[in-house]
PLY file of the C-alpha trace (Angstrom):
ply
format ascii 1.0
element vertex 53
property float x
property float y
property float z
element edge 52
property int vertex1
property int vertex2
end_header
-7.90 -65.46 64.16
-7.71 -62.23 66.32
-6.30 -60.04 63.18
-9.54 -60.76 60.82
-12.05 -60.42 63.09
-10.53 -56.89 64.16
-9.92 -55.88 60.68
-14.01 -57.44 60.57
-14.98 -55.15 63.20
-12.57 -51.85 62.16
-14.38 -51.99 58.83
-17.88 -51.88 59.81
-17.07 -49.18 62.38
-15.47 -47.32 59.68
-18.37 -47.78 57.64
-20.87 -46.77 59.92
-19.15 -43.62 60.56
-18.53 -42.45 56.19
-22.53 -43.80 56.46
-23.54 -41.11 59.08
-21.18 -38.30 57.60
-23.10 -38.35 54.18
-26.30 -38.54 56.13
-25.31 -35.81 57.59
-24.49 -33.96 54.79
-27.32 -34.31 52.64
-29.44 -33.03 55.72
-27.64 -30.45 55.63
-28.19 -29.26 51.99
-31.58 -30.39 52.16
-31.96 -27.76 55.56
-30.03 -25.21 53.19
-32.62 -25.74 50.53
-35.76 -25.35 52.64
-34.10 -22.04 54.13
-33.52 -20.82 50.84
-37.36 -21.60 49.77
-38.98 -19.96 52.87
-36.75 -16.91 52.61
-38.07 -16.74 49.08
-41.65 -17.34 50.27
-41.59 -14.78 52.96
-40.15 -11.67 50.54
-42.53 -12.33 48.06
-45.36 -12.38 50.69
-43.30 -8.94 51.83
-43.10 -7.28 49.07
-46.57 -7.74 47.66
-47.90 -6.83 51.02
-46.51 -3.54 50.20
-47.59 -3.28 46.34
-51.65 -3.78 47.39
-51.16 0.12 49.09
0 1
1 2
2 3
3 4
4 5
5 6
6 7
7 8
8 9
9 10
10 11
11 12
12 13
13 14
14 15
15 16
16 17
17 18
18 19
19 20
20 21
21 22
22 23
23 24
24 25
25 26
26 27
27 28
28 29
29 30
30 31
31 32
32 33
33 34
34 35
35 36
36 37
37 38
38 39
39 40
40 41
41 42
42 43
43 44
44 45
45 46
46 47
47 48
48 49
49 50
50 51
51 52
């Protein structure tokens, strides 16, 4: 009875933790995509700032 219902409890803990790791990644290549757009954002704003002198 003890065997299952540790086996029960190793597999949701388990599971919980793969859950939060791909959470976590996909936050972090979501992070790395915003980055990536505001960088892009604030060179264009750059260099047309200096094209209007």
């Amino acid at each position: 009875m003890i065997r299952p219902a540790l086996a029960a409890i190793l597999l949701l803990s388990l599971s919980t933790a793969l859950s939060s790791c791909g959470n976590t990644a996909r936050g972090l290549a979501q992070d790395g995509r915003d980055t990536s757009h505001a960088l892009d954002n604030a060179t264009h704003r750059v260099l047309g700032a200096g094209s209007k002198k």
